[in-house]
N, CA, C and O atoms as CSV, one atom per row, in Angstrom:
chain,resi,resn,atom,element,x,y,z
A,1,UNK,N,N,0.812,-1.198,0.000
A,1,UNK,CA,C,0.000,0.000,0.000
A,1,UNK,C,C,0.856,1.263,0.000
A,1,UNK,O,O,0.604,2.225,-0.725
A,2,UNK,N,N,1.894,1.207,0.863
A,2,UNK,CA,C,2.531,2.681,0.796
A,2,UNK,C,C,3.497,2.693,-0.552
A,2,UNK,O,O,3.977,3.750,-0.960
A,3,UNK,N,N,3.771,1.252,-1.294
A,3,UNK,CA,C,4.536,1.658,-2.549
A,3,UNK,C,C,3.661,2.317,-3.237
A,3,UNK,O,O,4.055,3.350,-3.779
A,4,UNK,N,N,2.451,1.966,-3.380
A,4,UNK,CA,C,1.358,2.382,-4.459
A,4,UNK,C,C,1.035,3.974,-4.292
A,4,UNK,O,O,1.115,4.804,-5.198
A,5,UNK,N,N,0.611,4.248,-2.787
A,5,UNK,CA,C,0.907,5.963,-2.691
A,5,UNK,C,C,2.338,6.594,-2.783
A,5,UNK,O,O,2.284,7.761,-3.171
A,6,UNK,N,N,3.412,6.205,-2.567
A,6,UNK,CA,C,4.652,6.454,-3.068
A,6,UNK,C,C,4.802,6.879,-5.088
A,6,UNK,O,O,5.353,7.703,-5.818
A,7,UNK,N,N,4.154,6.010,-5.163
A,7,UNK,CA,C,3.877,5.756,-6.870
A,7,UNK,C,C,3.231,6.598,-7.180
A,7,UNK,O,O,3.843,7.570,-7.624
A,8,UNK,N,N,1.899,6.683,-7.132
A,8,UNK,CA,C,0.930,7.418,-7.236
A,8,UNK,C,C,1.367,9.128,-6.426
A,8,UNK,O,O,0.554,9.945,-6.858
A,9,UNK,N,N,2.061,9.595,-5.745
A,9,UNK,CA,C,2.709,10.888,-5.475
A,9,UNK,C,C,3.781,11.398,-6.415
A,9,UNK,O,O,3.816,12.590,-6.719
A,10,UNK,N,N,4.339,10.840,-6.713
A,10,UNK,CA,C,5.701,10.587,-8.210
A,10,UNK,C,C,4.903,10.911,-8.817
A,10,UNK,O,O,4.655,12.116,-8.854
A,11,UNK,N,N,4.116,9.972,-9.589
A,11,UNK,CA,C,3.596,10.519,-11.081
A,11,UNK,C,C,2.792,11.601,-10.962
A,11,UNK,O,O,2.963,12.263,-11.985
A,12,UNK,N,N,1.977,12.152,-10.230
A,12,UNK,CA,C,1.176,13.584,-10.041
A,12,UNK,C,C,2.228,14.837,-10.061
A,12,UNK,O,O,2.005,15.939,-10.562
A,13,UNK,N,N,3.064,14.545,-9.603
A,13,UNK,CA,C,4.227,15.878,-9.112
A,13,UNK,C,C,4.841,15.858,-10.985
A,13,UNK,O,O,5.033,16.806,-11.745
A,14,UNK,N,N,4.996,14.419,-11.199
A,14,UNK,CA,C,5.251,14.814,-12.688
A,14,UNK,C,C,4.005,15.596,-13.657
A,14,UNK,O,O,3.881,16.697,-14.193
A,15,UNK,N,N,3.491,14.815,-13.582
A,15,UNK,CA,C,2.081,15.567,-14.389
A,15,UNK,C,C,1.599,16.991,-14.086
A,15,UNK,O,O,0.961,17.665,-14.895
A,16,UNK,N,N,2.034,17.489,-12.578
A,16,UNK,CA,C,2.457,19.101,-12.464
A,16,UNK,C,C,3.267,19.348,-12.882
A,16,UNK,O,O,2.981,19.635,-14.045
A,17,UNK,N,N,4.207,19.452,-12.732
A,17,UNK,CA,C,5.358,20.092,-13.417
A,17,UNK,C,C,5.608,19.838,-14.640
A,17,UNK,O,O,6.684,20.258,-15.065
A,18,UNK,N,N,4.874,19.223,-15.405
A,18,UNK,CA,C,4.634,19.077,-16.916
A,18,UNK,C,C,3.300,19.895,-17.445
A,18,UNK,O,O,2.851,19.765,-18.584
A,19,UNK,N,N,2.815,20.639,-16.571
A,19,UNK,CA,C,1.564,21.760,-16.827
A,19,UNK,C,C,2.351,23.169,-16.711
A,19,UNK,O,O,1.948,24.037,-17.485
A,20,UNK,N,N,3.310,23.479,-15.940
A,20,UNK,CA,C,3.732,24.377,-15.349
A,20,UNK,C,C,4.729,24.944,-16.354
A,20,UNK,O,O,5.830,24.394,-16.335
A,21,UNK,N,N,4.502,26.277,-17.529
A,21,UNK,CA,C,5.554,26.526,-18.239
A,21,UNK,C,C,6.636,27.176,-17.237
A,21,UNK,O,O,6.495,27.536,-16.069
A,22,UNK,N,N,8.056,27.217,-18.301
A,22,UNK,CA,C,9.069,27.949,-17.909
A,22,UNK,C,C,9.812,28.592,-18.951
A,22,UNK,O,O,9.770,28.156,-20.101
A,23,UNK,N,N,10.485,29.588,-18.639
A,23,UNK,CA,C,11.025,30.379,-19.880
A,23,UNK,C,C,11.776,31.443,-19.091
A,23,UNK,O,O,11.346,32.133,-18.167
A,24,UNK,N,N,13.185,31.431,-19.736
A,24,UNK,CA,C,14.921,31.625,-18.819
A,24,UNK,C,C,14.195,33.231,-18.539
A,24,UNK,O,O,13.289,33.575,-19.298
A,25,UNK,N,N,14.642,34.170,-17.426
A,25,UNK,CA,C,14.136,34.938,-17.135
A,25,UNK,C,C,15.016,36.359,-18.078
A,25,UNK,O,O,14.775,37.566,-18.062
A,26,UNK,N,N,16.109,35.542,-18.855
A,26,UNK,CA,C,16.857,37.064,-19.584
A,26,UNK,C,C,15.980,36.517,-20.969
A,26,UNK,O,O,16.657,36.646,-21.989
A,27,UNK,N,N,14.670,35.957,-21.198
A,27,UNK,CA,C,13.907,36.419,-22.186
A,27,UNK,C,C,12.846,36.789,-22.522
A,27,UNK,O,O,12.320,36.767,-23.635
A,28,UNK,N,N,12.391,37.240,-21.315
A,28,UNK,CA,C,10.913,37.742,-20.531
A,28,UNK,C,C,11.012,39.631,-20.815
A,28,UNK,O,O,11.888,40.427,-20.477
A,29,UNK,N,N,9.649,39.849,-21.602
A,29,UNK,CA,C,10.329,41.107,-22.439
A,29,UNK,C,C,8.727,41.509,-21.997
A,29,UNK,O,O,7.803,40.717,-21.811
A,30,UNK,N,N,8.699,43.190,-21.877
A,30,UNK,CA,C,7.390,44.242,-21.698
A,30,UNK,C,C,6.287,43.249,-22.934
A,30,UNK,O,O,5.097,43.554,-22.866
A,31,UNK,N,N,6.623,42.243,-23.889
A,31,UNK,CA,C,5.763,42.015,-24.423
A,31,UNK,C,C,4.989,41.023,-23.977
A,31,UNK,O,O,3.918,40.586,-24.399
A,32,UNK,N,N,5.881,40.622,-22.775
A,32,UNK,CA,C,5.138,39.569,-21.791
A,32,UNK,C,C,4.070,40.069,-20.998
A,32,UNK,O,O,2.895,39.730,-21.141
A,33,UNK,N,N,4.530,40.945,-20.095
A,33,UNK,CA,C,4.119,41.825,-19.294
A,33,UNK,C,C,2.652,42.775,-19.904
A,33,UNK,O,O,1.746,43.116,-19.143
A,34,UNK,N,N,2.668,43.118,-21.529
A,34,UNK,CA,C,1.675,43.400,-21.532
A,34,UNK,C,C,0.181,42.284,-21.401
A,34,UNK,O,O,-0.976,42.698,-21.331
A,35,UNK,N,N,0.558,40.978,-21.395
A,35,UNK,CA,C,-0.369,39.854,-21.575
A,35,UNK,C,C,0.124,39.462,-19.840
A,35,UNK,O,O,0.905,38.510,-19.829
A,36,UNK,N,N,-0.087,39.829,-18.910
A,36,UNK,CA,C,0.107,38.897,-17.712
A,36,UNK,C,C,0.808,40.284,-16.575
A,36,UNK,O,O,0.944,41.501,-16.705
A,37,UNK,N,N,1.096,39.343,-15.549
A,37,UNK,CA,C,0.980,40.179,-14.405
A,37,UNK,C,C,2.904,39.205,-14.277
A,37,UNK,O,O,3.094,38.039,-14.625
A,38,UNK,N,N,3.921,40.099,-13.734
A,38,UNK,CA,C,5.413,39.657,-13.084
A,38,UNK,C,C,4.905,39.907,-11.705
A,38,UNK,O,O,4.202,40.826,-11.286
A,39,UNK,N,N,5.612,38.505,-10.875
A,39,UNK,CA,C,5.686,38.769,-9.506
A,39,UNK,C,C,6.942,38.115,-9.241
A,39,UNK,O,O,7.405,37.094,-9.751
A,40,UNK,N,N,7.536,39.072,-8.132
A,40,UNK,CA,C,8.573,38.767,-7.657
A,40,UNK,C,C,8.229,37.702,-6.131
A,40,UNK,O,O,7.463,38.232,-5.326
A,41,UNK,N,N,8.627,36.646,-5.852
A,41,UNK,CA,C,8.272,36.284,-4.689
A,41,UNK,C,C,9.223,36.146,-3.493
A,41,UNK,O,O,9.135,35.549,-2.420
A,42,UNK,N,N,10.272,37.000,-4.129
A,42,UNK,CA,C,11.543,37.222,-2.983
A,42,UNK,C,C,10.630,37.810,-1.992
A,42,UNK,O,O,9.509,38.207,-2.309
A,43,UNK,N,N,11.294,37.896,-0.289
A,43,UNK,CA,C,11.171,38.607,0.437
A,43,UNK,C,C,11.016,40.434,0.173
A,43,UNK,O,O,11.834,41.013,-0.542
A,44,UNK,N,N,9.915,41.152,0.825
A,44,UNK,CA,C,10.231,42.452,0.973
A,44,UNK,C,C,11.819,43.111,1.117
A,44,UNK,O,O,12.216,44.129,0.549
A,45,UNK,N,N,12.186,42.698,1.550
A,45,UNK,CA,C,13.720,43.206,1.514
A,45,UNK,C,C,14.823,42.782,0.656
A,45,UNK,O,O,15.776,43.527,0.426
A,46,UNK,N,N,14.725,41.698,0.215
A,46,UNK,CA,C,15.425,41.357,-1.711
A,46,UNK,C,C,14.705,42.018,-2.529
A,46,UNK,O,O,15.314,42.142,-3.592
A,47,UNK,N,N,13.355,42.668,-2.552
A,47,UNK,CA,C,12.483,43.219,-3.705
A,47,UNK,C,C,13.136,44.879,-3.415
A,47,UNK,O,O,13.430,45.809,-4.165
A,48,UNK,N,N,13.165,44.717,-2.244
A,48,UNK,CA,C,13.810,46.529,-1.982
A,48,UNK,C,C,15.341,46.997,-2.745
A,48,UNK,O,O,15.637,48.146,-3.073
A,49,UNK,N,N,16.096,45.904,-2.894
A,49,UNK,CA,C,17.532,45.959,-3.491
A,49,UNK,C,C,17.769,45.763,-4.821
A,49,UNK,O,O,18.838,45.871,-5.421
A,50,UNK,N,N,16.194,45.329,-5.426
A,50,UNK,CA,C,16.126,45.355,-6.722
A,50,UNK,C,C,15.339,44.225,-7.017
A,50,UNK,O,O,15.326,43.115,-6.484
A,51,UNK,N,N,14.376,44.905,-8.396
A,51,UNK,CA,C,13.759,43.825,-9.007
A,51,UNK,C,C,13.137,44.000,-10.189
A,51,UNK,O,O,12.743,45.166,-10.196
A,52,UNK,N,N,12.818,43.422,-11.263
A,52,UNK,CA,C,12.339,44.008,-12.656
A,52,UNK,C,C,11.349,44.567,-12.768
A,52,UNK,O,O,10.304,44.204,-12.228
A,53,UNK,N,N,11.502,45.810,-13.670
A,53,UNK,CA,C,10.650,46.532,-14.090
A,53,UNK,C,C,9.443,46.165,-14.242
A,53,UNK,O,O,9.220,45.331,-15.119
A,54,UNK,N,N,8.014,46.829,-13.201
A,54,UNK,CA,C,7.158,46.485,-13.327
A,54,UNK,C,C,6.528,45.481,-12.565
A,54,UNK,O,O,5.313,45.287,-12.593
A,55,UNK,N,N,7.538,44.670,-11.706
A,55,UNK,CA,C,6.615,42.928,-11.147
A,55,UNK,C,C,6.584,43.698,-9.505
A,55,UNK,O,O,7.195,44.430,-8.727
A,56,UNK,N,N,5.539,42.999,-9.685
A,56,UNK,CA,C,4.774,43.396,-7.824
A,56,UNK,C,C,5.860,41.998,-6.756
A,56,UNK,O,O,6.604,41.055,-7.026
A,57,UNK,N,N,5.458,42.498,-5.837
A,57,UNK,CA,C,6.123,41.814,-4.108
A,57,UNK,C,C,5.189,40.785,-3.988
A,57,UNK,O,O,4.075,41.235,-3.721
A,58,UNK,N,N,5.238,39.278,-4.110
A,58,UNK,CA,C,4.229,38.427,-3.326
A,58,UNK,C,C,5.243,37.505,-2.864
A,58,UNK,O,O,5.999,36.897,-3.622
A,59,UNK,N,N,5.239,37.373,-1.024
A,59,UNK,CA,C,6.343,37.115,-0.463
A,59,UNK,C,C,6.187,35.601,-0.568
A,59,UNK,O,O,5.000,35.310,-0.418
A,60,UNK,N,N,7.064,34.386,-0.799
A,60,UNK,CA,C,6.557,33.194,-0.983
A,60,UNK,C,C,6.676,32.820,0.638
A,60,UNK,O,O,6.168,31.749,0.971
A,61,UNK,N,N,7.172,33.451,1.437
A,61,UNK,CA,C,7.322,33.140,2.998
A,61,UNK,C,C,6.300,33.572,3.565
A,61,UNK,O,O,6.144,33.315,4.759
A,62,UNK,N,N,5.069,34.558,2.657
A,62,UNK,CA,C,4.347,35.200,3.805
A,62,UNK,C,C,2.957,34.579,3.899
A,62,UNK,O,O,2.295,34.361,2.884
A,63,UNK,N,N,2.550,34.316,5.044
A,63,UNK,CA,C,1.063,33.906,5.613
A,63,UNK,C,C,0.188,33.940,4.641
A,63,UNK,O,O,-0.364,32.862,4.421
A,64,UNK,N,N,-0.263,35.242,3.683
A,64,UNK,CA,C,-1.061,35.371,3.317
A,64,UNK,C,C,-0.558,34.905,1.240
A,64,UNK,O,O,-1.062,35.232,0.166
A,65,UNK,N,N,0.331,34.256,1.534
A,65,UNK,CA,C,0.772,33.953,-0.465
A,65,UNK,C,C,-0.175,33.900,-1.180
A,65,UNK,O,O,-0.556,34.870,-1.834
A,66,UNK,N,N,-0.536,33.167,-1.190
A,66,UNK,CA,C,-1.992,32.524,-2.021
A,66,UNK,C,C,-3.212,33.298,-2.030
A,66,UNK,O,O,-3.724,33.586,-3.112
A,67,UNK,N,N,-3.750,33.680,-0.895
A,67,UNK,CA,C,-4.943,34.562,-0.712
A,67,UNK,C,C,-4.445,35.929,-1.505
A,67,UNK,O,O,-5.387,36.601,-1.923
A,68,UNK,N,N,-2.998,36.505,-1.809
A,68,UNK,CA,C,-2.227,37.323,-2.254
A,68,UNK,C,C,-3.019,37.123,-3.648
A,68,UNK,O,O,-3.476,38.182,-4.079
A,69,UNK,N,N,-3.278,35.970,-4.450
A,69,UNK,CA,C,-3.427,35.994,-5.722
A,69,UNK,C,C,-4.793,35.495,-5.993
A,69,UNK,O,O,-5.073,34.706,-6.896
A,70,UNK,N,N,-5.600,35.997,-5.173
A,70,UNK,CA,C,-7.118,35.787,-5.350
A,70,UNK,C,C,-7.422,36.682,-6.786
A,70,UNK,O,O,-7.319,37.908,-6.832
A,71,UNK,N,N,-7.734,36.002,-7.699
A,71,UNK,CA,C,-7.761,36.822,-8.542
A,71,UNK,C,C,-9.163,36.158,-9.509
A,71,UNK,O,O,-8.933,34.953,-9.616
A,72,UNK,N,N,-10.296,36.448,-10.122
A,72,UNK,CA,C,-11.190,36.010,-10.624
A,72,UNK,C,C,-10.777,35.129,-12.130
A,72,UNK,O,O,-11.083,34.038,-12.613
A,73,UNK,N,N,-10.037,36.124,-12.469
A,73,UNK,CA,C,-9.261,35.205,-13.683
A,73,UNK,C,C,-8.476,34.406,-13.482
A,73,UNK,O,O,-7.487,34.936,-12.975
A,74,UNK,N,N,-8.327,33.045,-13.644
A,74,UNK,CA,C,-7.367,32.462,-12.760
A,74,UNK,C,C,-6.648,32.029,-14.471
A,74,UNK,O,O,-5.632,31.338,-14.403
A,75,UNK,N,N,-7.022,32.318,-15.586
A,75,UNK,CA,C,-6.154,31.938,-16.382
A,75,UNK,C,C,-5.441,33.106,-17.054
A,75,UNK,O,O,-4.963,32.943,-18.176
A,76,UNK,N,N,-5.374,33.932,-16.609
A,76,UNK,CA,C,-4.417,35.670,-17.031
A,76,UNK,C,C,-2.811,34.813,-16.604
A,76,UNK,O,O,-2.664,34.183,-15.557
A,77,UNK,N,N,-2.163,34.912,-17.243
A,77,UNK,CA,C,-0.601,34.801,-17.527
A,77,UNK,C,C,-0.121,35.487,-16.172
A,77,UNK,O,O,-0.138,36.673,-15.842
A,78,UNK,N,N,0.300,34.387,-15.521
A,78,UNK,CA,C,1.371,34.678,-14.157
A,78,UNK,C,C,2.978,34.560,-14.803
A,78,UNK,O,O,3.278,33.686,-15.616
A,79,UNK,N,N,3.785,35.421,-14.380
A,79,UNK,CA,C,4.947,34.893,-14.037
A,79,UNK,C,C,5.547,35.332,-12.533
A,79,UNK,O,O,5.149,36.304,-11.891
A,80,UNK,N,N,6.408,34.562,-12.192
A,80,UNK,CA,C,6.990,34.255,-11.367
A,80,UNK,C,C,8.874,34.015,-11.159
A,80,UNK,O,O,9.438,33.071,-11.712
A,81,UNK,N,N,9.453,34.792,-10.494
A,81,UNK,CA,C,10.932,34.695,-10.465
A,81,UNK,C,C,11.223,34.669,-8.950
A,81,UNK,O,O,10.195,34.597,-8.276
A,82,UNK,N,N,12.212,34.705,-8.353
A,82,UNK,CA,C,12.878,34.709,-7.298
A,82,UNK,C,C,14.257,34.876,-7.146
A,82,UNK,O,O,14.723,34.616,-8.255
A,83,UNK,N,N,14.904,35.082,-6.604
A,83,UNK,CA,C,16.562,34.959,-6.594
A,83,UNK,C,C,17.452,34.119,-7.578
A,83,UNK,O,O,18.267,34.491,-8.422
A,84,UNK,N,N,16.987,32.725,-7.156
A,84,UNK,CA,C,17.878,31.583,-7.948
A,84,UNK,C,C,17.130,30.813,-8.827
A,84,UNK,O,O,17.731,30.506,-9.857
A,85,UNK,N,N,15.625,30.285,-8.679
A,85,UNK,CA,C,14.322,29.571,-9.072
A,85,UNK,C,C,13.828,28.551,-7.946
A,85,UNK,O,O,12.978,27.738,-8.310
A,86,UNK,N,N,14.137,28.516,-7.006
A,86,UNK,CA,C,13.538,27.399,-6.115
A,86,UNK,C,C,12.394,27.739,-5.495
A,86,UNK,O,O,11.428,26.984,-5.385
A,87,UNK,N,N,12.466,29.062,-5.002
A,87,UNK,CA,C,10.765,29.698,-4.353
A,87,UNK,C,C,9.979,29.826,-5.538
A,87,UNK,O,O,8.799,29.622,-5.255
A,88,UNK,N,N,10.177,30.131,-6.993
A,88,UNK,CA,C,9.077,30.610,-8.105
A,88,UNK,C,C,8.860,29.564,-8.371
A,88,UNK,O,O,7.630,29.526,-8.424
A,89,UNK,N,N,9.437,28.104,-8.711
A,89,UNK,CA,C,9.560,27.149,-8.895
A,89,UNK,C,C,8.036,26.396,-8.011
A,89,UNK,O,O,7.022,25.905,-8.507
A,90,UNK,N,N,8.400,26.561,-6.691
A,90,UNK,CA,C,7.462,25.870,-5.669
A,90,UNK,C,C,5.904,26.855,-5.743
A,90,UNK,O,O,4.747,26.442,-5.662
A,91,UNK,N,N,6.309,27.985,-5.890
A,91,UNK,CA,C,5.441,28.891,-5.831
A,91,UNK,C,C,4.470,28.546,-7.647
A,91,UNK,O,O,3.326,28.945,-7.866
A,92,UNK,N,N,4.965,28.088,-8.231
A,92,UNK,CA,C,4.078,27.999,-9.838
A,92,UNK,C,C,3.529,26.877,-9.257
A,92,UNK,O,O,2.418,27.011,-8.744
A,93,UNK,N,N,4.135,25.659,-9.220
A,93,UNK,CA,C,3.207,24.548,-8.712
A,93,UNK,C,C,1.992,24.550,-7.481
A,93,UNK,O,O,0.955,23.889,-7.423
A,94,UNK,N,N,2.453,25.382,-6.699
A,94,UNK,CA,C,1.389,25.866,-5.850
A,94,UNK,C,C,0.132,26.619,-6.704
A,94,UNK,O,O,-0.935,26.020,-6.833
A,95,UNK,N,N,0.343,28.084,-7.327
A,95,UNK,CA,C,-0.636,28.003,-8.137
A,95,UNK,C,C,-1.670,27.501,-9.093
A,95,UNK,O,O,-2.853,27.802,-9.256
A,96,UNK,N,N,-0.669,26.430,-9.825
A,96,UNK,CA,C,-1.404,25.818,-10.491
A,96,UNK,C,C,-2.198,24.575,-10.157
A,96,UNK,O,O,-3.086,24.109,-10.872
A,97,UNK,N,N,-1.653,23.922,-8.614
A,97,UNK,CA,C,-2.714,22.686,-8.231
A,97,UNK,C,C,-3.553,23.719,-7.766
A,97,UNK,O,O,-4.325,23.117,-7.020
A,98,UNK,N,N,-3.975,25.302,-7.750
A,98,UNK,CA,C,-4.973,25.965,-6.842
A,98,UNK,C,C,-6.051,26.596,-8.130
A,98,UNK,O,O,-6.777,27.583,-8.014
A,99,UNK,N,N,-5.920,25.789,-9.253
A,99,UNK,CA,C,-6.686,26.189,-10.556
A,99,UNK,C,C,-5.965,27.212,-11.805
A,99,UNK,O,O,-6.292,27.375,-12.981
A,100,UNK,N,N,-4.741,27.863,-10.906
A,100,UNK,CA,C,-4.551,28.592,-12.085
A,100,UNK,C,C,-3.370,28.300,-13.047
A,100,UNK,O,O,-2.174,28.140,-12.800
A,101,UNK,N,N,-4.183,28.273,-14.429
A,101,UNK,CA,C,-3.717,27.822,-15.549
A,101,UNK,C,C,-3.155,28.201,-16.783
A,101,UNK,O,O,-3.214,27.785,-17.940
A,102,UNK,N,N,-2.378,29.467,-15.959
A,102,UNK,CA,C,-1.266,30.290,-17.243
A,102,UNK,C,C,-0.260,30.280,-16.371
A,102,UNK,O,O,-0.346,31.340,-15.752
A,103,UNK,N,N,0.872,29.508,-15.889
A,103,UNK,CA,C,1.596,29.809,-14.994
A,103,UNK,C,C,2.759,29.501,-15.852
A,103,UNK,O,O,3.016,28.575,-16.621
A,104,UNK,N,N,3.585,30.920,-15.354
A,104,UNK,CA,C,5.148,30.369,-16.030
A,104,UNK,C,C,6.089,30.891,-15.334
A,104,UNK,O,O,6.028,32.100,-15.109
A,105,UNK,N,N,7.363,29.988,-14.741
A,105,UNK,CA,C,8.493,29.951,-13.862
A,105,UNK,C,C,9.165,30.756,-14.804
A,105,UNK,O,O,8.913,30.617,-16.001
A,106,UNK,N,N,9.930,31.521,-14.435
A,106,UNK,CA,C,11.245,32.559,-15.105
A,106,UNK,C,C,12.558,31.926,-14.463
A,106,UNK,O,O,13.177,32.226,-13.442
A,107,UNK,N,N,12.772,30.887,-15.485
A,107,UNK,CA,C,14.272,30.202,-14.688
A,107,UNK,C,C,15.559,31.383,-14.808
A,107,UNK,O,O,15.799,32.171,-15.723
A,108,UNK,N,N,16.352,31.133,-13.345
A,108,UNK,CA,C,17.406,31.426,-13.354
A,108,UNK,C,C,17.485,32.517,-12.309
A,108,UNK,O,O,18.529,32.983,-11.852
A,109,UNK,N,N,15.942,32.953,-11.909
A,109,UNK,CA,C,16.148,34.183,-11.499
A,109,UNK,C,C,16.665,35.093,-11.397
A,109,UNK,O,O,17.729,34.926,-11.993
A,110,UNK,N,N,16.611,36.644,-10.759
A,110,UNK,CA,C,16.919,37.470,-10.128
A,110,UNK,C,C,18.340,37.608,-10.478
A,110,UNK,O,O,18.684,38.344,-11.403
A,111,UNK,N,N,19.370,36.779,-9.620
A,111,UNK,CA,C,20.717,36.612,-10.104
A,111,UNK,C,C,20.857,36.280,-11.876
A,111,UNK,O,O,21.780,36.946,-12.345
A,112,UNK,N,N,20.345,35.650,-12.637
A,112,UNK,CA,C,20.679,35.107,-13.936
A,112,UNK,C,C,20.421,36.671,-14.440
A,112,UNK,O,O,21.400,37.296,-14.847
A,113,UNK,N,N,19.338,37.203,-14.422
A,113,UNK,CA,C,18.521,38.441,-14.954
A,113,UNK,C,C,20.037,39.924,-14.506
A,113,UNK,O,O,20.079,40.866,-15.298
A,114,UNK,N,N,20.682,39.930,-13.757
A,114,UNK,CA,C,21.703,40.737,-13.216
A,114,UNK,C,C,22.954,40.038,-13.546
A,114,UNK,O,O,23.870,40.857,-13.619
A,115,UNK,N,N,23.323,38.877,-13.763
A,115,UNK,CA,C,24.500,38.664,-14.215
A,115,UNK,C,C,24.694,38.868,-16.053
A,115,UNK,O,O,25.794,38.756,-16.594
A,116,UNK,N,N,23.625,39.125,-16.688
A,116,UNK,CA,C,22.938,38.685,-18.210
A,116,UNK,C,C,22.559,40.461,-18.412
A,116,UNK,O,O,22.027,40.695,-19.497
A,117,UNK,N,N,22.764,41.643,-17.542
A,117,UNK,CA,C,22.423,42.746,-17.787
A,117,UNK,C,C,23.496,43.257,-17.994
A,117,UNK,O,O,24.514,42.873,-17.417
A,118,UNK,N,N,23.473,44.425,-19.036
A,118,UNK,CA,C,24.640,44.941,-19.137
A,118,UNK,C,C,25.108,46.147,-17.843
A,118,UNK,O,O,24.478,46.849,-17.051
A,119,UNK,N,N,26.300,45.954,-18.103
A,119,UNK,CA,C,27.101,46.808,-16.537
A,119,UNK,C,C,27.448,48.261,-16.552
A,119,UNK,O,O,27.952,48.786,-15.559
């Protein structure tokens, strides 16, 4: 019995993360942004030291994340970044087992997006 829920937890996490787009975050352009909403889900205080033009604060640490993205449209184009990709990462799959179905991870984050800018 517990191989079978073992089994059966594997293949769902695949079948999420095979719903869940991604696309490197140095190619995420205002033409995105006019079709969808950028959120940063760093902490308030990594969003204070910098963050791309335009994406709102939804803290992936804070109490209220999710209720954060009560939104009636649940299929309007999310993206999502963070520092490195591990919080936007957890944070897309969270959205999308919660119905919403435009979700796309910005790999590399924050750091990739600042090492990939010119100096």
């Amino acid at each position: 019995m517990k191989q079978t829920l073992f089994l059966i937890a594997i293949l769902s996490s695949f079948s999420l993360a095979g719903q869940i787009k991604t696309k490197s975050i140095t190619e995420f352009s205002q033409k995105d942004m006019k079709i969808g909403i950028l959120v940063d889900v760093r902490t308030p205080e990594e969003f204070m030291d910098g963050h791309l033009e335009g994406a709102i604060n939804i803290d992936w640490y804070g109490e209220d994340f999710l209720e954060r993205f009560d939104h009636p449209n649940k299929d309007q184009a999310i993206y999502l970044y963070c520092k490195k990709g591990g919080r936007s990462s957890k944070a897309a799959k969270l959205l999308f087992s919660n119905g919403y179905t435009n979700v796309t991870d910005l790999l590399g984050g924050f750091d990739a997006y600042l090492d990939r800018a010119p100096q």
